[in-house]
C-alpha positions in Angstrom: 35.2 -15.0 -21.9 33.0 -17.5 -23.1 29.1 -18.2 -21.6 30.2 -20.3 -19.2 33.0 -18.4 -17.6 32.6 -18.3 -14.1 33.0 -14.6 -14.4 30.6 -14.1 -16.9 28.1 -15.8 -15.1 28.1 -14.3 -11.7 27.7 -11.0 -13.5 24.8 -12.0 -15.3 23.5 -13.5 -11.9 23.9 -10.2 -10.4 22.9 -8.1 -12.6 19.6 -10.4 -12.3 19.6 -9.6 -8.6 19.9 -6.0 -9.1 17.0 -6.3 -11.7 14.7 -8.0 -9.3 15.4 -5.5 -6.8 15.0 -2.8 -8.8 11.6 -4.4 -9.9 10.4 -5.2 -6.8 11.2 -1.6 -5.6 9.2 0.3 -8.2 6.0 -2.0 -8.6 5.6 -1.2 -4.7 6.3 2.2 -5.1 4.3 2.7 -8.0 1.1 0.9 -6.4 1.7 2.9 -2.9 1.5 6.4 -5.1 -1.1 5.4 -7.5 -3.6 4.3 -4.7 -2.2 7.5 -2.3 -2.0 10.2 -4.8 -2.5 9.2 -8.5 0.8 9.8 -9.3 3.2 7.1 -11.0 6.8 6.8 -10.1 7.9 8.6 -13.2 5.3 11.6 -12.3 6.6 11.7 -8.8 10.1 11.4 -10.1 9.9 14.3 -12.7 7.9 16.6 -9.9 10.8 15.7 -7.4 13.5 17.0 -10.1 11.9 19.5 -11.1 11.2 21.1 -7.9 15.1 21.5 -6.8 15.4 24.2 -9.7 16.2 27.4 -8.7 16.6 30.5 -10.4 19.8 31.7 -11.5 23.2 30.3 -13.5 22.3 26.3 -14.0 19.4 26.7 -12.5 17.0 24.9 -15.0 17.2 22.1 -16.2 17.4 21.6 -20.3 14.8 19.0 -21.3 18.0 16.0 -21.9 18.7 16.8 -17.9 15.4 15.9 -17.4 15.1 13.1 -19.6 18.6 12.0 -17.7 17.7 12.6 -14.5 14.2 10.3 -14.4 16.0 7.2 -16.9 13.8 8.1 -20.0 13.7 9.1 -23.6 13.7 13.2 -24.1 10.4 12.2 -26.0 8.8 10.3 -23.4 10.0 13.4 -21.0 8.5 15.8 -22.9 4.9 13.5 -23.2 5.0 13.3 -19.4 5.7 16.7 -18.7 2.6 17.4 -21.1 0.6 14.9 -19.2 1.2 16.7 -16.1 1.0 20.0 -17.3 -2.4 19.0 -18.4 -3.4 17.9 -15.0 -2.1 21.3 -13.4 1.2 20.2 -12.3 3.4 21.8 -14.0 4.0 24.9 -16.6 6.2 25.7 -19.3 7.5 29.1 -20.6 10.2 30.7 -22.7 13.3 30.9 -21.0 14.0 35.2 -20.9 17.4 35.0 -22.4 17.1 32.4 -25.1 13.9 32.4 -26.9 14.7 29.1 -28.1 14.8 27.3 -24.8 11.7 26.2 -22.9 11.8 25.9 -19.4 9.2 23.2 -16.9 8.1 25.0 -13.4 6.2 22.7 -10.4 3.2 24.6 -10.1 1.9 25.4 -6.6 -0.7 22.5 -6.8 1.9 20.2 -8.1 4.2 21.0 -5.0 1.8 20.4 -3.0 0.8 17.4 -4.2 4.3 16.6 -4.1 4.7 17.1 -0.5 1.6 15.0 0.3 3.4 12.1 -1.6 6.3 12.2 -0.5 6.0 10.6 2.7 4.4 8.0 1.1 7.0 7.4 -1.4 9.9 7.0 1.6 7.5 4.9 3.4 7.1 2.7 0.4 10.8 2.6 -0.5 11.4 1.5 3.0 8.7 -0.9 3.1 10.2 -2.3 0.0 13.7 -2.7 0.6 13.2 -4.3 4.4 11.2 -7.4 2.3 13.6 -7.3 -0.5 16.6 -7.7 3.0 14.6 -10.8 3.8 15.8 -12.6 0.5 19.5 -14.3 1.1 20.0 -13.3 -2.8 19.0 -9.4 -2.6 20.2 -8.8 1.0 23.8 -7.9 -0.3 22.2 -5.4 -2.5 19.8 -3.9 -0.1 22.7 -3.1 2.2 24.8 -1.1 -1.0 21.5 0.9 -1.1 21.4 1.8 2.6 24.7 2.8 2.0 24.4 5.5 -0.7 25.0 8.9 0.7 24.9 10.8 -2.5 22.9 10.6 -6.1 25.3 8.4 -8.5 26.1 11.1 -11.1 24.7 10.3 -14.9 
């Protein structure tokens, strides 16, 4: 394919789409929980994961399913679970079988915060994607998202 293959140009163009409505998405998220609750999208997003653990076989995460599971580095997981660990949220402690393994818990104020934001975070998602349905170009995409069911798998 060259750079102006038809083909190769309608995926870029998409691709910009999906960008711009993945954009749009999070900056309105992002402003709706900062101004609600103090919490970015990545803070809400790491409380959210973290708080379907359950004890038991697979039941905690590992730090990389973490990192996976809110689209970051393990190193930028780990310096936000700090930063919310300073703030209350969240504790760490040695996993009881493998002394080498570290495990992240919600903390009772940080699932509670967590249920206070999280009706703010659906209303802001929906907010978002019924503007982003007004736009001929993100429409198509909008619709896909409605769509969804299920998490895509990592």
């Amino acid at each position: 394919m060259t750079a102006t293959d038809p083909a190769l140009t309608a995926l870029s163009q998409g691709w910009c789409a999906l960008s711009l409505l993945h954009g749009r998405i999070e900056a309105h998220v992002e402003r709706a929980l900062q101004s609600g609750h103090d919490l970015s999208v990545r803070e809400y997003s790491l409380l959210d994961v973290l708080s379907r653990q359950h004890d038991g076989d697979g039941g905690h995460l590992q730090m990389k399913q973490v990192a996976d599971a809110v689209v970051l580095s393990q190193s930028a997981t780990t310096r936000l679970v700090t930063r919310l660990e300073d703030r209350g949220l969240l504790e760490r402690y040695l996993c009881p079988t493998d002394r080498r393994g570290i495990y992240t818990n919600v903390t009772a104020v940080g699932l509670t915060l967590l249920d206070e934001a999280r009706p703010t975070n659906d209303a802001a998602l929906r907010e978002a994607l019924d503007e982003a349905a007004t736009h001929p170009d993100l429409a198509p995409l909008v619709r896909a998202v409605k769509t969804l069911k299920t998490p895509v798998p990592a």
